[in-house]
FIRO-330078 format. One record per residue: residue in three letters; y, x, z of N, C-alpha, C, O, CB in turn. Coordinates in pm, 1 decimal, padded with zeros to 6 digits, always signed. Glycine has a CB too. Example, Ala and Ser with C-alpha at 12.3 -4.5 7.8 and 13.67 -1.06 7.14 Angstrom:
BEGIN
- Ala,-00569.0,+01319.0,+00780.0,-00450.0,+01230.0,+00780.0,-00330.0,+01320.0,+00780.0,-00331.9,+01423.6,+00846.5,-00447.3,+01130.8,+00904.6 .
- Ser,-00225.0,+01285.0,+00708.0,-00106.0,+01367.0,+00714.0,+00003.0,+01290.0,+00787.0,+00113.8,+01340.9,+00803.9,-00059.8,+01408.4,+00572.5 .
# end
This chain:
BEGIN
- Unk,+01792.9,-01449.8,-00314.2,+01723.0,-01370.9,-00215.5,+01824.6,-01311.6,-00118.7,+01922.5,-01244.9,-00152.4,+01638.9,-01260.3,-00282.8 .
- Unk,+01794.5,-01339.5,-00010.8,+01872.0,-01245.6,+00095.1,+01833.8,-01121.7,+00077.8,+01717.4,-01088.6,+00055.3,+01850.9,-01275.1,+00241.5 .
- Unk,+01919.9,-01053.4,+00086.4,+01916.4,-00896.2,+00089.3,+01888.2,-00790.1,+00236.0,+01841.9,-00676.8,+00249.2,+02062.3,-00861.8,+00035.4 .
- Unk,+01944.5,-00896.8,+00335.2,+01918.9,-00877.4,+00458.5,+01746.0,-00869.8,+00513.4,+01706.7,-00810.1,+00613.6,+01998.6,-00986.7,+00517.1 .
- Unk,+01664.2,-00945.6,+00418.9,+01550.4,-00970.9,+00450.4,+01459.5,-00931.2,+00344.6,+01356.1,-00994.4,+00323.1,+01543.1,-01093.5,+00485.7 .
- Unk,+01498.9,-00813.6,+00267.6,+01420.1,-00727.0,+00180.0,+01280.4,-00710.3,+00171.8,+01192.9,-00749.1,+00094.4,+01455.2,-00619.4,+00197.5 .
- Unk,+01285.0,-00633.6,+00285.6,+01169.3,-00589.8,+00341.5,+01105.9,-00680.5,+00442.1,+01163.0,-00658.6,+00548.9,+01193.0,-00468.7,+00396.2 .
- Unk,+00999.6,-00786.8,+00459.5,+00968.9,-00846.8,+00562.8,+00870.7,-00879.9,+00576.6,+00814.2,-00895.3,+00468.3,+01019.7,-00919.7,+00585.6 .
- Unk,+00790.7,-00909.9,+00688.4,+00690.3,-00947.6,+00704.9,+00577.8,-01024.3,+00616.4,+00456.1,-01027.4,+00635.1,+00721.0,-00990.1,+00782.2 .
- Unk,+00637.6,-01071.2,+00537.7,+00610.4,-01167.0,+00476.0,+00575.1,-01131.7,+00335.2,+00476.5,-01172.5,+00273.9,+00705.2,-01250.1,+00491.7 .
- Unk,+00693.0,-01028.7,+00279.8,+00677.8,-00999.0,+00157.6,+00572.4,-00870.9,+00205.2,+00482.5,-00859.9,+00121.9,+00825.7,-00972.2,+00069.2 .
- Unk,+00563.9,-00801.2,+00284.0,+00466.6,-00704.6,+00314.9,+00282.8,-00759.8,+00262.2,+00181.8,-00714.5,+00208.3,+00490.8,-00682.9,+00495.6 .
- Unk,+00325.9,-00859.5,+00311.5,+00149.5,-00985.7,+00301.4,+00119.6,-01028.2,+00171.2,+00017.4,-01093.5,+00150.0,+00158.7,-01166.4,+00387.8 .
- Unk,+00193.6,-00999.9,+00086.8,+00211.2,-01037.8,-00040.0,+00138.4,-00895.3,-00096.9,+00137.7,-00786.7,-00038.8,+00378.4,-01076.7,-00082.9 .
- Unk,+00076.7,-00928.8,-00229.2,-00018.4,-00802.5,-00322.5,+00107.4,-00724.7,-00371.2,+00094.9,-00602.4,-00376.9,-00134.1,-00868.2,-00484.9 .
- Unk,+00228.4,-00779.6,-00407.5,+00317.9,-00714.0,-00469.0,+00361.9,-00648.8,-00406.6,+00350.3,-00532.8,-00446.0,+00392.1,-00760.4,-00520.5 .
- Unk,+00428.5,-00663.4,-00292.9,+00469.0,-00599.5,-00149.7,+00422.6,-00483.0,-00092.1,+00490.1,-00385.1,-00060.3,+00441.4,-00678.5,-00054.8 .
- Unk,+00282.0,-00501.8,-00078.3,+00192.7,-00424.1,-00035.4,+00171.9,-00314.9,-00095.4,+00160.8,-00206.3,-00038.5,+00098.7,-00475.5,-00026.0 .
- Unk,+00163.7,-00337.2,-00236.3,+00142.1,-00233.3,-00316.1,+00267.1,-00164.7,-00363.4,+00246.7,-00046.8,-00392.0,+00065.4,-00275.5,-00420.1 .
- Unk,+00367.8,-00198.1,-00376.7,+00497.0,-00100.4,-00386.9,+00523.7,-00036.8,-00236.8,+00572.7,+00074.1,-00215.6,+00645.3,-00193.8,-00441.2 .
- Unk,+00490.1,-00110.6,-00160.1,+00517.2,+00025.1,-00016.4,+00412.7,+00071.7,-00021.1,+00452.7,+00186.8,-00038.7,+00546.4,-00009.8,+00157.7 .
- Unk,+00313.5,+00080.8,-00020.4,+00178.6,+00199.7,-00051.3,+00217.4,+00366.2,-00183.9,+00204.4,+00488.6,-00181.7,+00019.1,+00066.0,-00154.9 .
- Unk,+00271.6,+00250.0,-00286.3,+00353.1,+00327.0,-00373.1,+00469.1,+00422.0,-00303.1,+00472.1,+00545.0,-00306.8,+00416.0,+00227.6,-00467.2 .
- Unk,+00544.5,+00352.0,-00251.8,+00645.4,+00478.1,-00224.6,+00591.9,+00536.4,-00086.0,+00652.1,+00636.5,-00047.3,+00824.2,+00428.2,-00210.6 .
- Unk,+00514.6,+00501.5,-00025.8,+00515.2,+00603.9,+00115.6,+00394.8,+00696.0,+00022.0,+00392.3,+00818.8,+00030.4,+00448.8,+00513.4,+00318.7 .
- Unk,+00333.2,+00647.4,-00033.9,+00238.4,+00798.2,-00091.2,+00317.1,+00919.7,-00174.7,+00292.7,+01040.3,-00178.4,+00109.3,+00745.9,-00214.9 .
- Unk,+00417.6,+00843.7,-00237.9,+00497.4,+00980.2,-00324.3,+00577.7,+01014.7,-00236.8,+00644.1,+01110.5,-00276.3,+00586.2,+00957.9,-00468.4 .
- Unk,+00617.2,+00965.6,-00084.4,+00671.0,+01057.2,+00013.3,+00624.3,+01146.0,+00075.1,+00678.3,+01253.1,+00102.8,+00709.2,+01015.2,+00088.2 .
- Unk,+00495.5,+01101.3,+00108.6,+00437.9,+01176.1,+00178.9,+00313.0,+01308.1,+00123.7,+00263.7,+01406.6,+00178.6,+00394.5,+01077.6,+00258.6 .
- Unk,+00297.7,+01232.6,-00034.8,+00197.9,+01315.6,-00046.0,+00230.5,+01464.5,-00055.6,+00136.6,+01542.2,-00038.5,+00128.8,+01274.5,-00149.6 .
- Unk,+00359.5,+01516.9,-00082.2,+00388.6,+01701.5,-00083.1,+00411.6,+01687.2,+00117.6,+00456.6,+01795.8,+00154.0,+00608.6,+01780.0,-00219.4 .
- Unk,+00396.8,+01607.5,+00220.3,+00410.0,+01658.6,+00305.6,+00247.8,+01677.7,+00336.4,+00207.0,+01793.5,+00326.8,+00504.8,+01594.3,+00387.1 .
- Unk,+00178.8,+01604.3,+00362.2,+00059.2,+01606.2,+00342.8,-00038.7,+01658.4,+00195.9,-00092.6,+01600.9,+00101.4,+00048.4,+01487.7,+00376.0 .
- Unk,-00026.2,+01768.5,+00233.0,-00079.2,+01846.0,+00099.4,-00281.4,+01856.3,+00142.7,-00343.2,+01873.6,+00037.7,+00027.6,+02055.2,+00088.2 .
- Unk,-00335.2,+01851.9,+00213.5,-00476.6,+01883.7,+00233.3,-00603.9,+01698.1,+00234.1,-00724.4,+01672.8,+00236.2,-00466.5,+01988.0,+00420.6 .
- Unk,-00494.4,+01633.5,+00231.3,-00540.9,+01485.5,+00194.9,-00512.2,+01499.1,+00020.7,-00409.2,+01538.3,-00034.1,-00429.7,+01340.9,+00289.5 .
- Unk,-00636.8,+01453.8,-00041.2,-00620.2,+01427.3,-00181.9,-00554.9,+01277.7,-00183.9,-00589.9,+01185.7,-00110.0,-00768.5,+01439.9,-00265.3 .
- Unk,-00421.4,+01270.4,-00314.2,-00331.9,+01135.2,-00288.5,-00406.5,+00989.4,-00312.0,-00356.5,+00878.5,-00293.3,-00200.5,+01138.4,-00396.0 .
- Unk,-00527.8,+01017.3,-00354.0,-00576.1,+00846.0,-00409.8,-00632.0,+00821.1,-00268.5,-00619.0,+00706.6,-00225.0,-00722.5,+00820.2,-00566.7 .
- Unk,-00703.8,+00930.5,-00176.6,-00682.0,+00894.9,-00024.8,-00588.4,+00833.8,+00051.3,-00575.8,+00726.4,+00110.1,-00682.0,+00980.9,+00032.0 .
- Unk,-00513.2,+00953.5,+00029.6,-00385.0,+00904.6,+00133.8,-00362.3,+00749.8,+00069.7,-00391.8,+00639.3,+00115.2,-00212.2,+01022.2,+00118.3 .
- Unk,-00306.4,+00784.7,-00037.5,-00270.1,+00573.3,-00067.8,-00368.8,+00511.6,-00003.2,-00313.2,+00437.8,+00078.1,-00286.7,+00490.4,-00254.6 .
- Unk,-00500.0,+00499.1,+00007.2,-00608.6,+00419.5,+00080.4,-00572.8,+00435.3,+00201.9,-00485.4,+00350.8,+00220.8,-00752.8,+00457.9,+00062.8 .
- Unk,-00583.6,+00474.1,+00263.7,-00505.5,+00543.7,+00399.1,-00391.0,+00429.5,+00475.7,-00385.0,+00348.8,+00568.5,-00402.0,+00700.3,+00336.1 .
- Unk,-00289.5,+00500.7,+00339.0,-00180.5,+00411.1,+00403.3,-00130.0,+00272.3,+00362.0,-00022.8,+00214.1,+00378.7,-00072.3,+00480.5,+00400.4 .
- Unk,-00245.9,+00239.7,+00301.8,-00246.2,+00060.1,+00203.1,-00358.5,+00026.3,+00345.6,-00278.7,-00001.7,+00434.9,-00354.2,+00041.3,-00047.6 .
- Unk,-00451.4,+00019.9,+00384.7,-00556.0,+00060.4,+00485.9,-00422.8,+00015.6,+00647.5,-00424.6,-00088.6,+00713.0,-00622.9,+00284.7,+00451.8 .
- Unk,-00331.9,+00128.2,+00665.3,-00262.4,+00092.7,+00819.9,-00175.1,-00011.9,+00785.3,-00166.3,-00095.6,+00875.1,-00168.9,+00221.9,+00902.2 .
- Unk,-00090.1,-00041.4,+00659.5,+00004.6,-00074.5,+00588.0,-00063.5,-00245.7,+00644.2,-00007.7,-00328.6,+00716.1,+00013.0,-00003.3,+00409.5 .
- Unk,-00191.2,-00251.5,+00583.0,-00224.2,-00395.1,+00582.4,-00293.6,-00467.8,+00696.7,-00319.3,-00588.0,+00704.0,-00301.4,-00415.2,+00476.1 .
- Unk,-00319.6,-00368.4,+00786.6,-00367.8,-00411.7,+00932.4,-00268.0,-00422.7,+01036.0,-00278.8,-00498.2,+01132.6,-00466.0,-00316.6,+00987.5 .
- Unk,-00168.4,-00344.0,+01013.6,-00027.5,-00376.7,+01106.9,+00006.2,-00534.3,+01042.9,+00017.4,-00633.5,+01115.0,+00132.2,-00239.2,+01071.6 .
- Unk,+00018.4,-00535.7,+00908.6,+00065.2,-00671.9,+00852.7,-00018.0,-00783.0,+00919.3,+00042.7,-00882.7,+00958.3,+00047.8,-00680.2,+00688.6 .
- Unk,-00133.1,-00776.3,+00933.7,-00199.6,-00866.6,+00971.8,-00223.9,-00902.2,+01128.4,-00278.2,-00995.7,+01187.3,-00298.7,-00843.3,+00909.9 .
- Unk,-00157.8,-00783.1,+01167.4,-00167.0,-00808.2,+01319.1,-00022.5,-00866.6,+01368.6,-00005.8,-00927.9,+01474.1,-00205.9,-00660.4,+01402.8 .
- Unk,+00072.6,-00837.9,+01278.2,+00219.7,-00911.9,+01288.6,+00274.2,-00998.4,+01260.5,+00389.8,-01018.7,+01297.6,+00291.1,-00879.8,+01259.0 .
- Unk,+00198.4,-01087.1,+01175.7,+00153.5,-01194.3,+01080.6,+00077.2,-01261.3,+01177.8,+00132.0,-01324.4,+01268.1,+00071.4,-01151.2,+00943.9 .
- Unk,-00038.7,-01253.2,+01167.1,-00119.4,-01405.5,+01272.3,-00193.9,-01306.0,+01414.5,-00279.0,-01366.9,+01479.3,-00312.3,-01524.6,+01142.2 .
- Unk,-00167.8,-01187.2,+01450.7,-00190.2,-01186.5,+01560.0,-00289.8,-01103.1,+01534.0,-00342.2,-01090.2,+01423.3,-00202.3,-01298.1,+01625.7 .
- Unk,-00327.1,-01028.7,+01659.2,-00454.0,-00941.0,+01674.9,-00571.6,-01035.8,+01681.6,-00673.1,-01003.9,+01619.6,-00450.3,-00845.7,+01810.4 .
- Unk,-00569.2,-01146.4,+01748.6,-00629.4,-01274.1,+01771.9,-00719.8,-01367.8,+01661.2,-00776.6,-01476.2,+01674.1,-00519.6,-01347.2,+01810.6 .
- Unk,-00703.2,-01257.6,+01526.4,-00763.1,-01326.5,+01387.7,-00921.0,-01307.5,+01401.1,-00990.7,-01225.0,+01460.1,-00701.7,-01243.6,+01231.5 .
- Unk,-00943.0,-01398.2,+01336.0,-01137.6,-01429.8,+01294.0,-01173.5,-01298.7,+01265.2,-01090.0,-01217.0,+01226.3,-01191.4,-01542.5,+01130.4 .
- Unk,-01300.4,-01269.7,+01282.3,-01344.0,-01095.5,+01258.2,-01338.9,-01116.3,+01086.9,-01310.7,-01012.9,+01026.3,-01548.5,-01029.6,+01337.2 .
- Unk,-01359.9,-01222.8,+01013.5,-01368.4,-01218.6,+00824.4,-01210.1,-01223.8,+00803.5,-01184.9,-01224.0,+00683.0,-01464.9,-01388.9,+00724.7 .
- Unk,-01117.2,-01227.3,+00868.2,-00961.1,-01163.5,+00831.0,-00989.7,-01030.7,+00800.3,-00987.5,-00976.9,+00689.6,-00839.6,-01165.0,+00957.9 .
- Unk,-01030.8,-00958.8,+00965.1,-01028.5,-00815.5,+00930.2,-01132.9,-00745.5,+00909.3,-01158.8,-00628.2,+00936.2,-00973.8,-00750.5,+01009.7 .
- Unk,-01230.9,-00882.2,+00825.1,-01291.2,-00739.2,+00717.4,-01264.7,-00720.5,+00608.1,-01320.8,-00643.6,+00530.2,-01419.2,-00723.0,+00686.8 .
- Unk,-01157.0,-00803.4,+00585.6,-01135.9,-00829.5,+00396.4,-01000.6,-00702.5,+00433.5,-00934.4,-00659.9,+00339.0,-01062.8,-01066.6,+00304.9 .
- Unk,-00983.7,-00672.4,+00520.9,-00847.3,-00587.8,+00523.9,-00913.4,-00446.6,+00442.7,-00862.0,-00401.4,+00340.4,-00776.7,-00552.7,+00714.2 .
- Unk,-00986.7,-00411.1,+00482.0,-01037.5,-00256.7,+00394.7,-01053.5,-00281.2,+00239.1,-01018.9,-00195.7,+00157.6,-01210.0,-00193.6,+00450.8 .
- Unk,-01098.3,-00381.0,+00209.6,-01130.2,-00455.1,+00066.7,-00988.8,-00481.8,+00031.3,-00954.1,-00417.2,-00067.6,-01231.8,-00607.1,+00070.8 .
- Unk,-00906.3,-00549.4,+00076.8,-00745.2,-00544.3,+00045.0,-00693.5,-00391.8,+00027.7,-00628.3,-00366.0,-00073.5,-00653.9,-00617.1,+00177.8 .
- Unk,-00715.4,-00306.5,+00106.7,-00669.8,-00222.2,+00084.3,-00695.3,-00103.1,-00026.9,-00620.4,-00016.0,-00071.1,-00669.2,-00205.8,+00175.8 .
- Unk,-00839.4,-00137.9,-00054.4,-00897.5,-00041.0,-00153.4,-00840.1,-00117.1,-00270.6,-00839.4,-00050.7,-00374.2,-01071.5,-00017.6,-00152.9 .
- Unk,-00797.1,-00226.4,-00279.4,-00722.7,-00275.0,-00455.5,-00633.1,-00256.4,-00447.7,-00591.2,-00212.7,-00554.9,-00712.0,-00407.9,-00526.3 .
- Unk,-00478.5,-00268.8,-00294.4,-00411.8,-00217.3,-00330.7,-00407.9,-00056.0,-00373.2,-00350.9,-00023.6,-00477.4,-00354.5,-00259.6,-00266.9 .
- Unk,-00448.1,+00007.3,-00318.7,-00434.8,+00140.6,-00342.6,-00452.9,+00155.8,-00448.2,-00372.5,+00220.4,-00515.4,-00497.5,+00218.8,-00283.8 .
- Unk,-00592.0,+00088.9,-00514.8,-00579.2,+00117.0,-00685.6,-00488.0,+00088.3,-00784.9,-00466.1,+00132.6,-00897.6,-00666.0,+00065.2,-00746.0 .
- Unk,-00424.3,-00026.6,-00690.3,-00333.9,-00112.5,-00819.0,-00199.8,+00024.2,-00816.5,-00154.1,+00082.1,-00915.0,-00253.8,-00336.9,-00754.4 .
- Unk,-00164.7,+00044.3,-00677.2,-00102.1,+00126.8,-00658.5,-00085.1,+00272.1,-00743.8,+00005.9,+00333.5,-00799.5,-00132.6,+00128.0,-00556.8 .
- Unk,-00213.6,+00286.6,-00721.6,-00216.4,+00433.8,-00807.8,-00163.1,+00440.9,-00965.2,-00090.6,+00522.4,-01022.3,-00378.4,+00484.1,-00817.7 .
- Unk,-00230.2,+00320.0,-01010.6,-00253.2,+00305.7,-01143.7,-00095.6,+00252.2,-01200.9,-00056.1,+00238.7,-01316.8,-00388.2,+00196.6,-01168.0 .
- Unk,-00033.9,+00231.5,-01086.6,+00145.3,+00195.8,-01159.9,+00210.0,+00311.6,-01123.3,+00332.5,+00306.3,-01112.5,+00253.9,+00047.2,-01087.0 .
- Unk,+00150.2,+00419.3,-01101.2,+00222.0,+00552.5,-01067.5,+00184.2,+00665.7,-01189.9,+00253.3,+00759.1,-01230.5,+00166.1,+00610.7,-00905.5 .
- Unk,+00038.5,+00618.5,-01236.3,-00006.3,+00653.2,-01383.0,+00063.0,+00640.7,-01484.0,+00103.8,+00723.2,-01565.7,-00100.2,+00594.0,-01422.5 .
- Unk,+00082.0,+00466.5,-01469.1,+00122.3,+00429.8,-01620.6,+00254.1,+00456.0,-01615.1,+00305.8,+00448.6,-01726.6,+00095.8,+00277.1,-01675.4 .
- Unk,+00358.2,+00494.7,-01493.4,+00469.4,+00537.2,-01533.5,+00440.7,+00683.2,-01543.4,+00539.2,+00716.3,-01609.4,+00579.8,+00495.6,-01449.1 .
- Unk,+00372.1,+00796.4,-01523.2,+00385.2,+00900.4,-01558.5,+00337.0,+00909.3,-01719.3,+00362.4,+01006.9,-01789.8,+00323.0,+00976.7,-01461.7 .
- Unk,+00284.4,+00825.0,-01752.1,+00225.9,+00784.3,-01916.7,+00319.7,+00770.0,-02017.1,+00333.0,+00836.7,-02119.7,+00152.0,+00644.7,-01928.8 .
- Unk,+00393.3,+00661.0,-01970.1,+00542.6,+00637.6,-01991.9,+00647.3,+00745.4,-01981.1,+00756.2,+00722.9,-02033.7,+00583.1,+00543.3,-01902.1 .
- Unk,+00632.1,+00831.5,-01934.5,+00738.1,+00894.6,-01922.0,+00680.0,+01041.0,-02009.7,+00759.1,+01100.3,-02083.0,+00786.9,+00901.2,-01755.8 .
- Unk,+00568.9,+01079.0,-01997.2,+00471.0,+01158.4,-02123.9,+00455.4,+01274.6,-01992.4,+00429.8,+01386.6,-02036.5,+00570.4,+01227.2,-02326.2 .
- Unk,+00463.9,+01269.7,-01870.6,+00400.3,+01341.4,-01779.7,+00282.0,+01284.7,-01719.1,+00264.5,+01195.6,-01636.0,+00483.4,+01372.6,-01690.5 .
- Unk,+00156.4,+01411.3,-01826.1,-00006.6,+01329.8,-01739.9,+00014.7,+01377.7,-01629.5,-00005.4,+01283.7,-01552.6,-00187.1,+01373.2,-01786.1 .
- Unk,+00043.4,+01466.7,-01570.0,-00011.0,+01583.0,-01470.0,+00001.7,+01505.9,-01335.9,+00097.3,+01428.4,-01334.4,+00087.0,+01740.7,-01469.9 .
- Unk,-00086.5,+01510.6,-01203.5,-00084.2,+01454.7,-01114.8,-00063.8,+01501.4,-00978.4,-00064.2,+01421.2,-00885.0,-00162.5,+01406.5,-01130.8 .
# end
């Protein structure tokens, strides 16, 4: 793997991708944004996360059934998201959220 190309377009489009940057921009942001509850915000930002991807990826120019599956993409990542932020606080023996 190039290291230079970590982060990219590409791996963004990917479920794995998607959902570890949903993961870390929510535990960044969620003590800045304190009045959004966090399983929001992750929807939120799995939600802009995957419509920029898709507009940088094949274009604003996509079939309207691209971008309706984008909200539906985004509501699993966010869950998948959440739920690997669980099972490591599970793992680690901190429930508290």
């Amino acid at each position: 793997m190039d290291m230079n190309s970590f982060l990219s377009w590409g791996t963004l489009g990917t479920f794995a991708g998607a959902t570890a940057c949903t993961g870390l921009f929510t535990q960044l942001l969620k003590s800045i944004i304190k009045k959004v509850p966090t399983q929001w915000l992750s929807f939120l930002i799995a939600l802009v996360l995957l419509a920029v991807t898709t507009a940088a990826t094949g274009g604003w120019m996509q079939p309207w059934t691209v971008w309706a599956l984008v909200p539906l993409n985004a509501l699993l990542v966010s869950l998948a998201s959440n739920g690997a932020v669980d099972a490591m606080r599970a793992m680690k023996g901190n429930k508290t959220s």
